[in-house]
Residue frames as qw, qx, qy, qz and C-alpha x, y, z in Angstrom:
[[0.314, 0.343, 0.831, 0.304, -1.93, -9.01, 29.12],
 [0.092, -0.243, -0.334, -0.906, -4.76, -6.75, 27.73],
 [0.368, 0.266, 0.667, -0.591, -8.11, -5.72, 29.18],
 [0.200, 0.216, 0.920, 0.259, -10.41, -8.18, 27.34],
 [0.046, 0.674, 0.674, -0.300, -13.87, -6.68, 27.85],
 [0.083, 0.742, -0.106, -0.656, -12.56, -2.75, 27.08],
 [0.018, -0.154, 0.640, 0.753, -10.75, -3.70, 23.73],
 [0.213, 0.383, 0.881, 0.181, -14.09, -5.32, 22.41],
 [0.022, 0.823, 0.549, -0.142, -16.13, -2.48, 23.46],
 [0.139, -0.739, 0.230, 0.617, -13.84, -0.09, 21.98],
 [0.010, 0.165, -0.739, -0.654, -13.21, -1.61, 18.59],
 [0.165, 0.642, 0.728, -0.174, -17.51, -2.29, 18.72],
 [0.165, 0.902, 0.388, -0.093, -18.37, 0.64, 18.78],
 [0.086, -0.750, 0.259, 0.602, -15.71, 2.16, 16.29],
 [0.242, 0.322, -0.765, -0.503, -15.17, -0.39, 13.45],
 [0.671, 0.265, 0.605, -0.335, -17.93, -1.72, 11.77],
 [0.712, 0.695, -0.032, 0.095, -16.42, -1.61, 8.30],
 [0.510, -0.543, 0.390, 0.541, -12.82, -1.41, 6.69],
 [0.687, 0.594, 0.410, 0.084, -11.94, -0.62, 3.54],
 [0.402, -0.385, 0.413, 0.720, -9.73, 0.38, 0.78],
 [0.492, 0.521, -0.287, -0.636, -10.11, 1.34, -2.98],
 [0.360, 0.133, -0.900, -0.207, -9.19, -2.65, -3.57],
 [0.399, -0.265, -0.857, -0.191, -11.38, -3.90, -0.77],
 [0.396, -0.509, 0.018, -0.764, -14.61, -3.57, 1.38],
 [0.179, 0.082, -0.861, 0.469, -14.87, -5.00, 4.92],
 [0.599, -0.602, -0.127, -0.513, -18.51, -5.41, 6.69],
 [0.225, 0.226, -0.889, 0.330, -17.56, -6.52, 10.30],
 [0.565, -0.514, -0.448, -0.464, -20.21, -7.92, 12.26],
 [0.504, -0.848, -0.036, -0.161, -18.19, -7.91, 15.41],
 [0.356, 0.449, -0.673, 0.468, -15.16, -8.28, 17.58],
 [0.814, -0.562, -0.103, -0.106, -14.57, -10.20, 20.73],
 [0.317, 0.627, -0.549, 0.454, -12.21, -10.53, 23.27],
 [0.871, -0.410, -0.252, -0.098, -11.95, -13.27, 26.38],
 [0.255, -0.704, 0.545, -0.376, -9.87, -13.77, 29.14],
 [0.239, -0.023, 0.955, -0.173, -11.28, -17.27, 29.64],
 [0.672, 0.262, -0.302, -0.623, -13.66, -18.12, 26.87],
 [0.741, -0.042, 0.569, -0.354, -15.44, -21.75, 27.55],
 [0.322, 0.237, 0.804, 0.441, -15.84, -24.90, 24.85],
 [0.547, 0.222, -0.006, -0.807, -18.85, -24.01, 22.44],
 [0.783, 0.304, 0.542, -0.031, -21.25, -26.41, 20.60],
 [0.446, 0.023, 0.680, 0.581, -20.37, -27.23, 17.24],
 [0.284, 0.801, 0.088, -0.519, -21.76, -24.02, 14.52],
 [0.585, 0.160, 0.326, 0.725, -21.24, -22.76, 11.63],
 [0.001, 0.617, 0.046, -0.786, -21.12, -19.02, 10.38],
 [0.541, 0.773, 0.327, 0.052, -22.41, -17.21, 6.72],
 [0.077, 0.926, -0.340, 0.143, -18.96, -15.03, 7.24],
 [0.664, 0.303, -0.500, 0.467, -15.61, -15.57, 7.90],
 [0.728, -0.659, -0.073, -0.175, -14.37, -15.80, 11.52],
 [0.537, 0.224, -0.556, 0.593, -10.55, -15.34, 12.73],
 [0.774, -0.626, -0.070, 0.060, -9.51, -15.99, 16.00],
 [0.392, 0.645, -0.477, 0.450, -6.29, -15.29, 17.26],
 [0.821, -0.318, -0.405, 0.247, -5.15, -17.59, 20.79],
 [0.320, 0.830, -0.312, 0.333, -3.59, -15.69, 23.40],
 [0.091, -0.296, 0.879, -0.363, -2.86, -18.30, 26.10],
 [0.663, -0.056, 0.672, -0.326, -4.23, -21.62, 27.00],
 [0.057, 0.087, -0.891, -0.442, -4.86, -24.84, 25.03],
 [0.646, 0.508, 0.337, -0.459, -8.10, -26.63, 23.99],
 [0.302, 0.021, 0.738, 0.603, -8.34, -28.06, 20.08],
 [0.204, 0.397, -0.319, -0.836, -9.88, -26.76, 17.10],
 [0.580, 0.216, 0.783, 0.067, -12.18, -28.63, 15.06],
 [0.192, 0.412, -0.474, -0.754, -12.68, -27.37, 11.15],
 [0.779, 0.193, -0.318, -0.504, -15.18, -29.77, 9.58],
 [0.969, -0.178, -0.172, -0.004, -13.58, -33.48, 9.97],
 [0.551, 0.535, -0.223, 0.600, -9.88, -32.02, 10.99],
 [0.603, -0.704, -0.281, 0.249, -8.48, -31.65, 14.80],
 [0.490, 0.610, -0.398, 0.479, -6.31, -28.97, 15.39],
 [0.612, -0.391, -0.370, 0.579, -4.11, -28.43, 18.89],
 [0.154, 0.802, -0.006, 0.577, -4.54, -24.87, 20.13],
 [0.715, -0.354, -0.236, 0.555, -1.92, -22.89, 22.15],
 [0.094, -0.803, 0.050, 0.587, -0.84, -19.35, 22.49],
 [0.110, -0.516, 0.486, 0.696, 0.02, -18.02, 19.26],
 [0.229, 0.248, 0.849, 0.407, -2.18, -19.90, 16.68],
 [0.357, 0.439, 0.138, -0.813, -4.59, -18.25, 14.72],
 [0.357, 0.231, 0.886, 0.184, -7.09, -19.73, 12.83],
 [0.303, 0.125, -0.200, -0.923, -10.07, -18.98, 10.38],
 [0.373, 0.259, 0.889, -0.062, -13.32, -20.72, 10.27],
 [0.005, 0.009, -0.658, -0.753, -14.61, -20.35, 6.63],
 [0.659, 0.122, 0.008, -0.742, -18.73, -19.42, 5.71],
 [0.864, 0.042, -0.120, -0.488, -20.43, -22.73, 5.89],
 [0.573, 0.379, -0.690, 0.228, -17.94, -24.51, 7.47],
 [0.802, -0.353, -0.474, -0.085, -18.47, -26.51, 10.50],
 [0.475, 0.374, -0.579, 0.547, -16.26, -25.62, 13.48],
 [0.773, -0.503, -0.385, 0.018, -15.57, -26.71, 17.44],
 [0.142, 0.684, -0.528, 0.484, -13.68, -25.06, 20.13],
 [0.791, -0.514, -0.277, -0.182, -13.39, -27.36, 22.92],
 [0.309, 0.416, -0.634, 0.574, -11.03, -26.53, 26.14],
 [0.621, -0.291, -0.619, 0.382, -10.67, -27.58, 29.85],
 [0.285, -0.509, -0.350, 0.732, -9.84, -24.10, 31.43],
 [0.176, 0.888, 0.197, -0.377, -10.62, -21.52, 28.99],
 [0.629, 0.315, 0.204, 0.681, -8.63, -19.82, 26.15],
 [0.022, -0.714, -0.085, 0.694, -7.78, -16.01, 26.43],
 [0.462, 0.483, 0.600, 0.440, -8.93, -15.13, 22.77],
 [0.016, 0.526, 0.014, -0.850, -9.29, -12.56, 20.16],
 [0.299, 0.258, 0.776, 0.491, -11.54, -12.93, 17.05],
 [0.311, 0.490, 0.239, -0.778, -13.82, -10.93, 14.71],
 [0.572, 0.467, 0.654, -0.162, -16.52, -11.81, 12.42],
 [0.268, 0.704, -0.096, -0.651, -16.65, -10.01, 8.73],
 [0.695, 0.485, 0.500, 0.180, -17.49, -11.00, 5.37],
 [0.288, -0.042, 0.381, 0.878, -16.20, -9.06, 1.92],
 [0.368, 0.690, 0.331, -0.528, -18.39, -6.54, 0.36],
 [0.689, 0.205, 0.542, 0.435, -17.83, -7.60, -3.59],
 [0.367, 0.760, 0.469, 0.259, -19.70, -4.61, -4.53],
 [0.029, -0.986, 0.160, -0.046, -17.32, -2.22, -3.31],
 [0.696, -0.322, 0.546, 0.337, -14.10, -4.65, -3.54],
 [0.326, 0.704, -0.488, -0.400, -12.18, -4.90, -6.90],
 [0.899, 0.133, -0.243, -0.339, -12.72, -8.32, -8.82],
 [0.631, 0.396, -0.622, 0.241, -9.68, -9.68, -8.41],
 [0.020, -0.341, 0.678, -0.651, -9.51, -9.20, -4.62],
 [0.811, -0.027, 0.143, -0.566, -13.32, -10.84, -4.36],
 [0.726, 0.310, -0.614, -0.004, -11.75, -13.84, -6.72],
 [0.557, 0.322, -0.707, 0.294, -9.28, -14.44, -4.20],
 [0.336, -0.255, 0.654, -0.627, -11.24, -14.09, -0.92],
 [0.873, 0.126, -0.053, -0.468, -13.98, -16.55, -2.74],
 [0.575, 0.542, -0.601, 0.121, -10.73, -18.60, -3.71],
 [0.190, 0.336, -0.783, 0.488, -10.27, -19.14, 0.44],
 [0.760, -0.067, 0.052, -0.644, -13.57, -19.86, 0.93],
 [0.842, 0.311, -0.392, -0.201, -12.41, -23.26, -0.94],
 [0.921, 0.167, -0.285, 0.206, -8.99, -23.73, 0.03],
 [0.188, -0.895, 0.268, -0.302, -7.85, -22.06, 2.77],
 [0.603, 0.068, -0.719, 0.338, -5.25, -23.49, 5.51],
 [0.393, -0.754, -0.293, -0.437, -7.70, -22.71, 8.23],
 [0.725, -0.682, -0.037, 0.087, -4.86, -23.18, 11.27],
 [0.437, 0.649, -0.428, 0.453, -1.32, -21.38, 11.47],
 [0.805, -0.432, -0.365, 0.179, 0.24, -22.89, 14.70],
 [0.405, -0.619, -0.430, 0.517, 2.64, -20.55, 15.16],
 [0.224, 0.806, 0.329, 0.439, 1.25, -17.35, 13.84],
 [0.308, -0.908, -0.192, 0.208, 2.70, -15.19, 16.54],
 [0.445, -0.381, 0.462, 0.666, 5.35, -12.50, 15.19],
 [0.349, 0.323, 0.572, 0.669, 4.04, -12.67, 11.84],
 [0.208, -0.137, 0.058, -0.967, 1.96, -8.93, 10.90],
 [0.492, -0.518, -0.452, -0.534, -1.28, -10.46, 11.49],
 [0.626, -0.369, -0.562, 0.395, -0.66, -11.06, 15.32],
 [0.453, 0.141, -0.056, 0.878, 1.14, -7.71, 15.00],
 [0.066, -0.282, -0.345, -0.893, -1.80, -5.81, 14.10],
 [0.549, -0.529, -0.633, 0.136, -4.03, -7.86, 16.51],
 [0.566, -0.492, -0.458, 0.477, -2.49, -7.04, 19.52],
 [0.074, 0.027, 0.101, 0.992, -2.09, -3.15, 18.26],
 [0.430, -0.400, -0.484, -0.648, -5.68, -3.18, 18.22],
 [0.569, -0.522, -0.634, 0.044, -6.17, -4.31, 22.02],
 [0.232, -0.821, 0.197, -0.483, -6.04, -2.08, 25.01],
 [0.504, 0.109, -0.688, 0.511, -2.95, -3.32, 27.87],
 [0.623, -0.604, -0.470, 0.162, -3.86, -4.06, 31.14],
 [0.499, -0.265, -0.040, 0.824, -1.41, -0.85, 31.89],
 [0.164, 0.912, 0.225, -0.302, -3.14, 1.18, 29.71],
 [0.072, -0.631, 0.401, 0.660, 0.07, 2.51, 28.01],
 [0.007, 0.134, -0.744, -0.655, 0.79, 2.95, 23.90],
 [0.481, 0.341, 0.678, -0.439, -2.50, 2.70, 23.18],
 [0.290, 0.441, 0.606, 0.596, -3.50, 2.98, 19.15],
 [0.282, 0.304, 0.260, -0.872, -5.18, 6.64, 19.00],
 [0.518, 0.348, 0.739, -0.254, -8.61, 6.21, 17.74],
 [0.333, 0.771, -0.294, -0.456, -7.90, 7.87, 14.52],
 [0.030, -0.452, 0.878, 0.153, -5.69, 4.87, 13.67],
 [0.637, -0.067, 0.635, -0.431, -8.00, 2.29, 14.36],
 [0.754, 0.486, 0.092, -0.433, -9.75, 1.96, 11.05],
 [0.437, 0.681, -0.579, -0.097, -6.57, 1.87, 8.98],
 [0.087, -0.400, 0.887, -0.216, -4.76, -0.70, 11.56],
 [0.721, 0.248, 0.548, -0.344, -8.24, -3.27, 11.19],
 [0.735, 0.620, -0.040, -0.271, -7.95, -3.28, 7.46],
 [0.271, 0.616, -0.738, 0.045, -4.62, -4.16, 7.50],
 [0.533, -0.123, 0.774, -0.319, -5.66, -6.85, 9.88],
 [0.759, 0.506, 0.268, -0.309, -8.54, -8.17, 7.69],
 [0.752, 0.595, -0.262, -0.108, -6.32, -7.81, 4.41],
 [0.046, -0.592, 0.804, -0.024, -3.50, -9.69, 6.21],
 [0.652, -0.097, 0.668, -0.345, -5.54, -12.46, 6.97],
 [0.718, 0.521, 0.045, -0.459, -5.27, -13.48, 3.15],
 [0.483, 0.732, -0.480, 0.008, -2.36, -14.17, 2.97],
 [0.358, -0.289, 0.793, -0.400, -1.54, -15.92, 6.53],
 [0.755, 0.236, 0.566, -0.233, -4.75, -18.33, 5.56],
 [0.592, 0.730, -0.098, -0.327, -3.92, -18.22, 1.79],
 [0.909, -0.107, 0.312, 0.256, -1.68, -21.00, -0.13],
 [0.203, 0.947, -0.227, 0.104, 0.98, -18.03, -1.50],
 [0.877, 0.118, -0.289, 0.367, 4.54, -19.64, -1.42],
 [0.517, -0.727, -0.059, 0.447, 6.66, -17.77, 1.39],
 [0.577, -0.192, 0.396, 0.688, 9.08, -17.22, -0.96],
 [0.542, 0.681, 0.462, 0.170, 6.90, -15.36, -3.58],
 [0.487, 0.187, 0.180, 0.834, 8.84, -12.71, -5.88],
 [0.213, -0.418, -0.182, 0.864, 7.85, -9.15, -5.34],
 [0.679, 0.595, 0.384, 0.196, 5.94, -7.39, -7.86],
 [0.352, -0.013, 0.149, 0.924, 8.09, -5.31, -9.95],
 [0.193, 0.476, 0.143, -0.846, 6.91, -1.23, -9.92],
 [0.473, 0.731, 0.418, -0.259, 3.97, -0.23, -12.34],
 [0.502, 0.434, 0.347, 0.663, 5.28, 1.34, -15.41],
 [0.079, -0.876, -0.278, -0.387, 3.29, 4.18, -14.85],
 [0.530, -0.809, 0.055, 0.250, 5.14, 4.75, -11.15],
 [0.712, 0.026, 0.269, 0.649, 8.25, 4.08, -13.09],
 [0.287, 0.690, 0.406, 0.526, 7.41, 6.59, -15.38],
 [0.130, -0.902, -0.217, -0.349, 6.54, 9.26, -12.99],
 [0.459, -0.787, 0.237, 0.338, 9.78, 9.16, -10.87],
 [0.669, 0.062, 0.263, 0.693, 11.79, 9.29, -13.99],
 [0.089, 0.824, 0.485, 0.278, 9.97, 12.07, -14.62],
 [0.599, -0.799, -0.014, 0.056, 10.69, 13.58, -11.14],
 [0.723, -0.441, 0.152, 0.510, 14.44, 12.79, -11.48],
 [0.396, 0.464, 0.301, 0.733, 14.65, 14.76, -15.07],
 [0.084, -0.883, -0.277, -0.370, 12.57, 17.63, -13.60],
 [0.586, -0.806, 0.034, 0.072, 14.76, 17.87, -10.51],
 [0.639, -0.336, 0.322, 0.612, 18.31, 17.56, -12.63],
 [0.571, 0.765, 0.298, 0.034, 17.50, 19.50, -15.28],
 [0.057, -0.811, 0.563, 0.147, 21.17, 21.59, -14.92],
 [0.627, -0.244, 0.649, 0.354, 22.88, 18.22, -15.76],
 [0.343, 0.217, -0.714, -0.570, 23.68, 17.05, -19.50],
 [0.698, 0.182, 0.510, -0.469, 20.94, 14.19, -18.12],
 [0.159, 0.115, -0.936, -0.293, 22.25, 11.00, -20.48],
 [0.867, -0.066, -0.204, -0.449, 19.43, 8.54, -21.14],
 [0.586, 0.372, -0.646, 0.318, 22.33, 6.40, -19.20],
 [0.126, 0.263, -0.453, 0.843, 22.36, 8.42, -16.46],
 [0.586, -0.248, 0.050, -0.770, 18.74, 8.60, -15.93],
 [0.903, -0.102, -0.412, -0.070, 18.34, 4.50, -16.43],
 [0.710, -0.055, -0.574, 0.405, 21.01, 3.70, -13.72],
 [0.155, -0.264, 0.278, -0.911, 19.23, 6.18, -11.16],
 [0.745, -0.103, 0.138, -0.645, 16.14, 4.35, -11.37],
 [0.349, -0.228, 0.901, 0.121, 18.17, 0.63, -12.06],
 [0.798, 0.468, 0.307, -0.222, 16.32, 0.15, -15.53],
 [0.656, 0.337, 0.435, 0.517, 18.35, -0.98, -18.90],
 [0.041, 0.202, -0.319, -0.925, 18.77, 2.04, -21.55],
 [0.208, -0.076, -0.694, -0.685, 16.21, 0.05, -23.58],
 [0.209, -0.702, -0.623, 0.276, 13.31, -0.05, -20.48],
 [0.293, -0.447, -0.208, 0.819, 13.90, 3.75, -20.32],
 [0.051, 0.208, -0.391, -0.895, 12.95, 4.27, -23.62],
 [0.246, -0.408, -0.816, -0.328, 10.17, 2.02, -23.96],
 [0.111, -0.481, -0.677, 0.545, 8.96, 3.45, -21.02],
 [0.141, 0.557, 0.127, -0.808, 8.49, 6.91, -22.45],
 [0.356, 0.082, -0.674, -0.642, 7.77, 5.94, -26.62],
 [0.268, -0.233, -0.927, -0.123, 4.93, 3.71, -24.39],
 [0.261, -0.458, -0.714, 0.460, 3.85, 5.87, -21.97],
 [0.245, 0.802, 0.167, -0.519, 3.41, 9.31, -23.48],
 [0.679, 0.491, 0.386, 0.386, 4.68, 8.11, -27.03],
 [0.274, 0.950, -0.149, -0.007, 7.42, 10.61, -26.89],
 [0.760, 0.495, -0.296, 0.299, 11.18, 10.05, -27.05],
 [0.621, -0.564, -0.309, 0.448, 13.32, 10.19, -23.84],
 [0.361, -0.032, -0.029, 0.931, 15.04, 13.08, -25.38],
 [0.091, -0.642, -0.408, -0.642, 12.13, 14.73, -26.73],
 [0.549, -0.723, -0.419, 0.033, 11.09, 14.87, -22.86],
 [0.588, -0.404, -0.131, 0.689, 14.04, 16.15, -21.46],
 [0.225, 0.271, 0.262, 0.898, 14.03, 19.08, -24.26],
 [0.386, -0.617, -0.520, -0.446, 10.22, 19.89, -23.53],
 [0.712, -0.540, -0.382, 0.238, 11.15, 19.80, -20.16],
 [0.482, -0.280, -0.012, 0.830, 13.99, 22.16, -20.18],
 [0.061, 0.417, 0.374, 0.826, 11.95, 24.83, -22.49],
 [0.380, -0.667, -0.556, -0.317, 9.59, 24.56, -20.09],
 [0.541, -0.526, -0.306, 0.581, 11.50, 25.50, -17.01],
 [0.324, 0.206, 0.247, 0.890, 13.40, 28.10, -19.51],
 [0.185, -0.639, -0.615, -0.424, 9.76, 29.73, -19.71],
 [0.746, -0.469, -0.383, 0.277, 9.15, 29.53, -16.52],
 [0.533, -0.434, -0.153, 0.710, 12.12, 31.85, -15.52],
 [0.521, 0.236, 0.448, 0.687, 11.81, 33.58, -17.93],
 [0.229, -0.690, -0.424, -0.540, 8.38, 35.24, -17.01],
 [0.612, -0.644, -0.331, 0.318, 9.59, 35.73, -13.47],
 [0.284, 0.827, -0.156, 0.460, 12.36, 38.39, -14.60],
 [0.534, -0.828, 0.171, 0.005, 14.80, 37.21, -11.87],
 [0.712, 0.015, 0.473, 0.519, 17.79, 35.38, -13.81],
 [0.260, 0.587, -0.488, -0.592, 19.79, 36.79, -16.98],
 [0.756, 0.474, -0.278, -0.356, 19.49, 34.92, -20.04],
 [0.385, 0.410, -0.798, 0.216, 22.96, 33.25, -19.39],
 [0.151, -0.187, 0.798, -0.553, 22.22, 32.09, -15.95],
 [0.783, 0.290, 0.073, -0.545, 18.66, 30.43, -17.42],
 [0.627, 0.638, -0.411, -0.177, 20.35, 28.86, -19.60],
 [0.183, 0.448, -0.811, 0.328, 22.90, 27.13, -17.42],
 [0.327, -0.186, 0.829, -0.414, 20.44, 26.13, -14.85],
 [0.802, 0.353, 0.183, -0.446, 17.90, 24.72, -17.18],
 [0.658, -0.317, 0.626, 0.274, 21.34, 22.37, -18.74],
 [0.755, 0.649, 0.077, 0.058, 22.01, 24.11, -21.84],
 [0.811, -0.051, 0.109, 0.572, 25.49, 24.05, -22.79],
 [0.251, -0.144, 0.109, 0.951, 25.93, 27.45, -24.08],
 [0.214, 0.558, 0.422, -0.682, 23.55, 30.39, -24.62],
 [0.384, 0.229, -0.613, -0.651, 23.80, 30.31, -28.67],
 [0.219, 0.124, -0.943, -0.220, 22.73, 27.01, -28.29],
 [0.063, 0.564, 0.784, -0.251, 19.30, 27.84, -25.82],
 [0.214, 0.533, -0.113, -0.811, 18.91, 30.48, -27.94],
 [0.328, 0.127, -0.819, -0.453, 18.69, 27.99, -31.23],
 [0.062, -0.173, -0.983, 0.003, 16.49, 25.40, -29.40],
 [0.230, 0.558, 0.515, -0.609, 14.22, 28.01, -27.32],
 [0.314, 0.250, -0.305, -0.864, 13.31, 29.57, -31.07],
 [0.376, -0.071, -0.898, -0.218, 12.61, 25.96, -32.52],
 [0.152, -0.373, -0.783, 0.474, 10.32, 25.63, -29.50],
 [0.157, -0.594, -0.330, 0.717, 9.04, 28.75, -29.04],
 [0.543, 0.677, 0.257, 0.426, 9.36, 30.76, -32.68],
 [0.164, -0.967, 0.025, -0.192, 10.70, 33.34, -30.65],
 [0.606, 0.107, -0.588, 0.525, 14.08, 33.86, -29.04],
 [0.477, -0.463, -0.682, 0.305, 14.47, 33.73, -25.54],
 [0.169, -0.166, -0.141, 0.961, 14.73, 37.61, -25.04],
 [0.434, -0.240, -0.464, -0.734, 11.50, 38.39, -27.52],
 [0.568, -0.393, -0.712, -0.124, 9.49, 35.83, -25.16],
 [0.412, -0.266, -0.551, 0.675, 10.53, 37.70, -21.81],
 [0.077, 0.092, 0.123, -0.985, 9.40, 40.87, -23.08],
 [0.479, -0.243, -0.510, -0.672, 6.11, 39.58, -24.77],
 [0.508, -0.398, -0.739, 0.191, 5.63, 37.92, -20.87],
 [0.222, -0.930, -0.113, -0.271, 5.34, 41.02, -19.99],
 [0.789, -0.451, -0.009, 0.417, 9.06, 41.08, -17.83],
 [0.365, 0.921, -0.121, -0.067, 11.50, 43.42, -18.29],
 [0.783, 0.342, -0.411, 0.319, 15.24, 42.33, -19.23],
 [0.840, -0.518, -0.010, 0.164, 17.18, 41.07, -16.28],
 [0.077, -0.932, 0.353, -0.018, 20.45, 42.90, -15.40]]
């Protein structure tokens, strides 16, 4: 099993916060029993998970019994009445901690206020699922081995904490994914032009790399930097063109090819349009001398 007494005093005196750019953790403690007793009937100003790891005993939650048994993890909710009562003990794991709004992002306050309300305050069997996961990654083994290195700690609590929104939270199992930002979208189409730039790079080709339509691809970029998907790809290829250009290690031809013009009249014609200059005039005004 785990030594009860060490994990506490090890995640004490290391995590007294968690936190992300979306949300801010205060914790006010952690515990850990071997053989934790009934208690009297309480209530907390903070949220309280618990997390069973052997024995039974029931739950009380305002007017609401539950049955507890290895694997159940519960939450007892800020101003909310609650009762452990057992016979031999429970081996437990639970810590105390409340959101910080003022350093949380509205939407993520919304929805921890939201479970305040309407949580499902008992998962019966919760073991297996990531919040257990993350628990028991957090405890020191009676063996000592695989420990978490204390570097880790923070990160592997917050994930706790934000898991615990979802486990207690009334999210359909089934919920859809969200689909990627635009903006990410954006920046690995980006990434995939900048890194094929030798191809002929279709607006085809690019959509069914990243599994978007033709007509997402384009909106993406006439929305996102209000330019044309070609326009990019041109801009993009002058720019590399540049680029080599001032380095003086490539001929003209061999520029040309790997930057995915079709023929050197023809990055000669565009680089001018670009550039007022052709590509030879621009090497020497970069200060480079022509490439053998």
């Amino acid at each position: 099993m785990y030594r009860f007494r060490e994990s506490a005093e090890r995640l004490n005196s290391r995590i007294s916060a968690a936190e992300t750019g979306a949300e801010r953790f205060f914790i006010h403690y952690w515990g850990a029993d071997g053989r934790l007793p009934s208690n009297p009937a309480h209530k907390h100003s903070f949220f309280e998970a618990c997390y069973v790891l052997r024995g039974t005993g029931t739950y009380r939650d305002a007017e609401a019994i539950y049955e507890l048994q290895s694997g159940v993890l519960f939450l007892s909710r800020p101003g909310v009445e609650h009762q452990i009562t057992t016979e031999d003990g429970l081996a437990i794991v639970f810590v105390a901690f409340e959101l910080d709004e003022s350093g949380s992002e509205p939407q993520a306050a919304a929805a921890w206020r939201e479970l305040e309300r309407s949580a499902q305050p008992v998962r019966i069997d919760a073991s297996g699922t990531p919040s257990a996961l993350l628990w028991e990654s957090l405890l020191t083994r009676e063996d000592g081995r695989f420990p978490l290195p204390d570097g880790a700690l923070p990160a592997a609590a917050f994930a706790l904490l934000a898991s615990l929104r979802t486990l207690f939270g009334a999210e359909p199992a089934g919920t859809a994914p969200a689909s990627p930002r635009p903006s990410r979208l954006l920046r690995r189409a980006k990434r995939y032009i900048r890194d094929n730039l030798a191809r002929p790079l279709s607006l085809s080709e690019v959509a069914s790399a990243l599994h978007l339509s033709e007509r997402q691809l384009s909106r993406l970029f006439s929305g996102g930097i209000h330019e044309s998907f070609s326009g990019y790809v041109r801009q993009e290829r002058i720019r590399e063109a540049s680029r080599l250009l001032a380095l003086d290690e490539l001929p003209i031809k061999a520029i040309a090819e790997r930057t995915g013009f079709a023929s050197v009249h023809y990055f000669t014609r565009t680089f001018r349009a670009a550039k007022g200059m052709p590509p030879g005039e621009f090497r020497k005004r970069s200060g480079a001398a022509p490439a053998e």
